[in-house]
C-alpha positions as CSV (number, residue, x, y, z in Angstrom):
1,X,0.0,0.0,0.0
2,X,0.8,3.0,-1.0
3,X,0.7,6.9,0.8
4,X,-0.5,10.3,0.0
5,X,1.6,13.0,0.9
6,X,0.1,16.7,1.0
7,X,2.7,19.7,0.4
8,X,1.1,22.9,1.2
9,X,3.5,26.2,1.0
10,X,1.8,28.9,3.6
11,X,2.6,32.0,4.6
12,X,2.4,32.7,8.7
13,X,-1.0,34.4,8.3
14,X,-2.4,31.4,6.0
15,X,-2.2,32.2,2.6
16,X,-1.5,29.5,0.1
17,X,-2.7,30.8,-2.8
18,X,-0.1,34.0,-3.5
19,X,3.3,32.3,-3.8
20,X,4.4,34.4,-6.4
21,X,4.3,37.5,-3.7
22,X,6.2,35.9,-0.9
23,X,7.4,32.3,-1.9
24,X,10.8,32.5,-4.2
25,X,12.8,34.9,-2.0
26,X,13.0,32.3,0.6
27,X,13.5,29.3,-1.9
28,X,17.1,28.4,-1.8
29,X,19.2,25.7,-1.9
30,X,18.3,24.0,0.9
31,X,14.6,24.2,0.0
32,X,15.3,23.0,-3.5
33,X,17.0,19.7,-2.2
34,X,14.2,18.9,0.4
35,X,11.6,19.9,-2.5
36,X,13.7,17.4,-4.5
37,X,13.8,14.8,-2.1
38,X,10.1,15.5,-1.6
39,X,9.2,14.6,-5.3
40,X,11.9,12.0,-5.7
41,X,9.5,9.6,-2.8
42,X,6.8,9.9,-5.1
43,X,5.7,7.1,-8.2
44,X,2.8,10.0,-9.1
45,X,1.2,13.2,-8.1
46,X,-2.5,13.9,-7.4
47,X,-4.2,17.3,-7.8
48,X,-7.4,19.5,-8.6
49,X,-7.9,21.1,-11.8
50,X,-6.7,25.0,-10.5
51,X,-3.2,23.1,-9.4
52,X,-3.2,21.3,-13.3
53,X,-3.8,24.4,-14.9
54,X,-1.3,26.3,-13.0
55,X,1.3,23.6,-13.3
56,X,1.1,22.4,-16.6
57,X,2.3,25.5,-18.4
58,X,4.7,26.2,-15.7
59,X,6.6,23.0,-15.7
60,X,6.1,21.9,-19.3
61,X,7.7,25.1,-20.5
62,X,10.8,23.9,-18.0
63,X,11.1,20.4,-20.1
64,X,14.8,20.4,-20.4
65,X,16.0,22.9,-18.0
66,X,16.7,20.7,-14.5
67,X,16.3,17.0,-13.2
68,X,13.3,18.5,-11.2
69,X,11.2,19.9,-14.1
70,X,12.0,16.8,-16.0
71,X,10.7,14.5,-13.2
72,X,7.4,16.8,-12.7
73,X,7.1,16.5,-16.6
74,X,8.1,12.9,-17.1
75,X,6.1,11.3,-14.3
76,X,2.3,10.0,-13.4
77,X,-0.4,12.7,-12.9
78,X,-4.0,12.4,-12.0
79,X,-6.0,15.6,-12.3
80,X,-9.2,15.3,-10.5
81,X,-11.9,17.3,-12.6
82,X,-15.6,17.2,-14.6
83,X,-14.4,19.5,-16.9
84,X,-11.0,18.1,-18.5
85,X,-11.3,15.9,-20.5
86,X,-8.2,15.8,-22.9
87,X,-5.3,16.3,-20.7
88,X,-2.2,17.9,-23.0
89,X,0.5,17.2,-20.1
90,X,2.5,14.1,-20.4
91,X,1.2,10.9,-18.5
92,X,-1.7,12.2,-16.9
93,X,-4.9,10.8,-16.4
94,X,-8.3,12.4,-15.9
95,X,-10.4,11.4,-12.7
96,X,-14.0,12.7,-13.2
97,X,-16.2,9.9,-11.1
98,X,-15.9,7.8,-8.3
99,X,-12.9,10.3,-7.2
100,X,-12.6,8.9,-3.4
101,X,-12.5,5.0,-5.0
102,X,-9.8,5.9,-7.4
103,X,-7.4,7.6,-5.5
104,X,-8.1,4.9,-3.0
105,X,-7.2,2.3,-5.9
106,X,-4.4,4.2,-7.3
107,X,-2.8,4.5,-3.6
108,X,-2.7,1.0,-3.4
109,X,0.4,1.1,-5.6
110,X,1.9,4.3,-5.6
111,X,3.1,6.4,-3.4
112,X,1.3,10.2,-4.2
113,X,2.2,13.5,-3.6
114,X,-0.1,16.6,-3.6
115,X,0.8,19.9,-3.9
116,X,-0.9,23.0,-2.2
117,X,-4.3,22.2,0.0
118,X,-8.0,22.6,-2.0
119,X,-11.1,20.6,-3.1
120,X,-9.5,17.5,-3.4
121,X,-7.1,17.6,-0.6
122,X,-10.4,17.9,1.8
123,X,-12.1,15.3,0.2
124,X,-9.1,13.0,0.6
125,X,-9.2,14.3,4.6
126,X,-12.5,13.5,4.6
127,X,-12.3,10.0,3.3
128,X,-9.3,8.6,5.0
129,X,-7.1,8.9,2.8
130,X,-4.1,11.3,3.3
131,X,-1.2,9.8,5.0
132,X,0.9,12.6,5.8
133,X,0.3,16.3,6.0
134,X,3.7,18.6,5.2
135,X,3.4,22.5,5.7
136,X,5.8,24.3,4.0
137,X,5.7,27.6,6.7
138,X,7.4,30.6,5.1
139,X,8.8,33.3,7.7
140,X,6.4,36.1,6.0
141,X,2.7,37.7,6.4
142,X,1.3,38.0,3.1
143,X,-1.1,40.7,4.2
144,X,-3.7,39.8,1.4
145,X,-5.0,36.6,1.5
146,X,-9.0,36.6,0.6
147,X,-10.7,33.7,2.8
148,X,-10.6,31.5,0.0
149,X,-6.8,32.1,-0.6
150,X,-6.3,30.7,3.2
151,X,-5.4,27.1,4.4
152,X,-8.5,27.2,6.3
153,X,-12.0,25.9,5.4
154,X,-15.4,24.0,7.1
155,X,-14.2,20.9,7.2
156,X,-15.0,18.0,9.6
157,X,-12.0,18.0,12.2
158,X,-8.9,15.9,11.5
159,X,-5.6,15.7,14.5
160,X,-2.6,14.9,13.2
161,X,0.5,13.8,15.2
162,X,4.4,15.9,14.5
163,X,6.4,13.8,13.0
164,X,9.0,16.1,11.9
165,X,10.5,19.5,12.1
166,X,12.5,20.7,9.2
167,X,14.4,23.9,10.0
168,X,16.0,26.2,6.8
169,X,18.4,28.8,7.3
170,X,15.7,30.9,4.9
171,X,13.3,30.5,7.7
172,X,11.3,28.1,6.2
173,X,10.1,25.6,8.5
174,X,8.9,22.0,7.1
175,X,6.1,21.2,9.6
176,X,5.4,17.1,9.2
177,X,2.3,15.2,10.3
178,X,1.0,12.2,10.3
179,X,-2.8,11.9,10.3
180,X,-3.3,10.7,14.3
């Protein structure tokens, strides 16, 4: 059996959705190896349609330029989404129905990863099936996260137990958990 493995970026006042504002000035070398190691544990990576259509141009335009962007390009993806139905990214596979019982299937032999937290990554909560929870914890208040931009959401709760601390010179803190 496989595991899914959640990496959500966040700023200290929540936000997950502006990267671009506060992410890449804290994103050095020692970030890039653990992000490396990160995607190197996983067979395939899981994610909503907002994280596909944000990724795909982003890393496909990389093809080429590093081992990392060749990995996120050359590897397994499942997009969760009713609307996509002809994926252009390499090796990925649509999930439109039954989305709990195929994750659940395709866990059983891969290891996932999923980045950033949304739809899917509640659902997966929900159902059981998220195995470990990493928050990326930038040393930075975005100031302008809308509600829908923060972590937080209505959810049913969830504990999870520390597994791991991951301190960065940046000030990045890798928070690990394990659901409890």
């Amino acid at each position: 059996m496989g595991k899914i493995v959640n990496a959500t970026y966040m700023s200290l006042d929540g936000d997950i959705s502006n990267m671009e504002d506060w992410h890449f000035e804290y994103f050095g070398d020692e970030e890039i190896k653990a992000a490396q190691d990160q995607l190197a544990e996983a067979d395939a990576l899981v994610m909503g349609r907002e994280t596909y259509d944000g990724f795909f141009p982003a890393w496909s335009s990389r093809a080429g330029a590093d081992d990392f962007s060749d990995r996120m390009n050359s590897m397994k993806k499942y997009v969760v989404s009713s609307t996509l139905t002809d994926p252009e990214w390499t090796n990925t596979t649509v999930i439109g129905d039954d989305v709990a019982g195929e994750i659940r299937r395709i866990k059983q032999d891969n290891n996932l990863l999923q980045y950033g937290f949304g739809d899917v990554s509640r659902l997966m909560v929900t159902e059981g099936l998220l195995d470990e929870f990493r928050v990326w914890l930038h040393p930075v208040l975005s100031g302008k996260a809308t509600p829908d931009q923060r972590l937080y959401r209505d959810m049913p709760q969830q504990k999870f137990t520390v597994t791991d601390v991951d301190r960065h010179a940046s000030g990045i803190v890798i928070l690990t958990y394990t659901v409890a």
